[in-house]
Phi, psi and omega in degrees: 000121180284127155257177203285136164298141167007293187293333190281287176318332192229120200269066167304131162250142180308176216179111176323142174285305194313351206229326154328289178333269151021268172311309194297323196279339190290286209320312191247182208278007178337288173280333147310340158296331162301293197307331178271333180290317171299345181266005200264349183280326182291320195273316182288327212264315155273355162288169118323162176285323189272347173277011184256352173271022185214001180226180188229127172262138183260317174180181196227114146219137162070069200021010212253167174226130166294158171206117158265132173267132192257032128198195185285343198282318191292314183291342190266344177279310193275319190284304178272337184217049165226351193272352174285324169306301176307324185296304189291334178275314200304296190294005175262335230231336189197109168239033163255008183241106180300095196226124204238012179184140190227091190284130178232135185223168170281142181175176181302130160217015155296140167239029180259000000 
C-alpha cells in the first residue's frame, strides 16, 4: 500500500491571487496601518503646528484614536476644550471615516 502525498491527502483547490492578497491584509495590520497614516495626514491639516509639535498620534483601534501628549497643561488643554473640535473637523473634513474617540495621554512623541 503506497502512501499518499501531502497534496493527494488534503484537496487544495486554486484559489485567486486577488483573494490571497486579501486574506493576508485582513490577516495583518496593513489597513490599520493605512488607517493611522490617513488619519496623521488628517491630523496635520486640522491641528495647528503648535499643538502638533507636542503630541504623537500612538494608535487607532475600534475607531477611538490615541494621541500622546508631552506634558500635562496640553493634555488638560486637548482633553477639556479642544477634543470635541478636533472631533466634529475629522468628521467634517472625512465624514466617511468613523472616528468615534480620542484619547490623550502623556508619553513620548520624540521619533528619532
Amino acid at each position: 500500500m503506497t502512501e499518499k502525498n501531502w497534496w493527494e491527502k488534503k484537496k487544495i483547490e486554486p484559489e485567486s491571487i486577488g483573494n490571497i492578497v486579501d486574506r493576508w491584509l485582513s490577516d495583518s495590520n496593513f489597513e490599520k496601518g493605512q488607517d493611522l497614516f490617513r488619519i496623521s495626514s488628517l491630523w496635520n491639516e486640522i491641528v495647528e503646528p503648535k499643538i502638533q509639535e507636542h503630541t504623537r498620534l500612538a494608535r487607532f483601534r475600534k475607531n477611538i484614536l490615541e494621541v500622546f501628549v508631552d506634558s500635562p497643561s496640553y493634555l488638560y488643554e486637548l482633553t477639556n476644550f479642544r477634543k470635541q473640535e478636533i472631533l466634529e473637523a475629522f468628521q467634517k473634513k472625512c465624514p466617511e471615516f468613523y472616528l468615534s474617540d480620542i484619547y490623550f495621554k502623556i508619553g513620548e512623541i520624540d521619533c528619532e
